[in-house]
N, C-alpha and C positions, 0 to 999 in steps of 0.2 A: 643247589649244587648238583652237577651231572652225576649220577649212579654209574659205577663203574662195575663191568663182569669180570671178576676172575674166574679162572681156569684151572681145572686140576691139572696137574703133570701128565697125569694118563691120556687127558680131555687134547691137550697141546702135543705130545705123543702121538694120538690116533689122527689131530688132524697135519700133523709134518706130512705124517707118513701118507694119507692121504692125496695130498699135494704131491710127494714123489711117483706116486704110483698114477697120479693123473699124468703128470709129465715124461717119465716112460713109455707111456704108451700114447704119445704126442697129441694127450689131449689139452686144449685150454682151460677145461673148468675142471670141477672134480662133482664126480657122482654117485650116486649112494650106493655103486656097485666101490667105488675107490673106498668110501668110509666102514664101508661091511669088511672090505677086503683090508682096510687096516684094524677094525674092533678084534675081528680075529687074531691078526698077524700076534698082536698086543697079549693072546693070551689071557688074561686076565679084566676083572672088571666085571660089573652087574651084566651087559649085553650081553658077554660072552658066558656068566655064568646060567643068565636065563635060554641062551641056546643050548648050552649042555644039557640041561633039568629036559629040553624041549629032544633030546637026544638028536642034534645037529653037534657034527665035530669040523673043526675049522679045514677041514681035508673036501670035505664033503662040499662045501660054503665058497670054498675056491674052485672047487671043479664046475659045480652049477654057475659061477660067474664065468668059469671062462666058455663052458657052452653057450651061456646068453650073448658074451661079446661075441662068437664067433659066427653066430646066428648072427648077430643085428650087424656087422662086417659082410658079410653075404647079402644081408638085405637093401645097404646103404643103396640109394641113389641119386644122379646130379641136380640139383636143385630147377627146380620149375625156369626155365630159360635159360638155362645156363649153356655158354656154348652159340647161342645162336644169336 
């Protein structure tokens, strides 16, 4: 018989939210900058309590993601042939 994975609520929670936040920001997939940025949103949970102990605060976790997107937004370019 097939083993099935349940999900905690928090687990189902961070990846909704995940998903939303990848589609926002009109991307197709979702990345580990979507699932940080929802561990945080969440508040709660081991991730987030072991980033507090590490003295990261979810303010701090969103500012560093949005200079990373805004960096790798600057850096993007058109793909090897594209256009021609």
């Amino acid at each position: 018989e097939d083993a099935k994975l349940a999900f905690t609520p928090l687990v189902v929670s961070v990846m909704e939210k995940s998903f939303r936040l990848a589609r926002e920001n009109n991307q197709t997939y979702v990345s580990t900058e979507h699932l940080l940025l929802a561990i945080v949103s969440e508040g709660n949970g081991v991730a987030i309590d072991i980033l507090r102990r590490l003295g990261v605060s979810a303010a701090s976790v969103r500012a560093a993601v949005d200079k990373l997107t805004a960096q790798d937004q600057g850096k993007q370019r058109p793909l090897a042939g594209a256009g021609s």
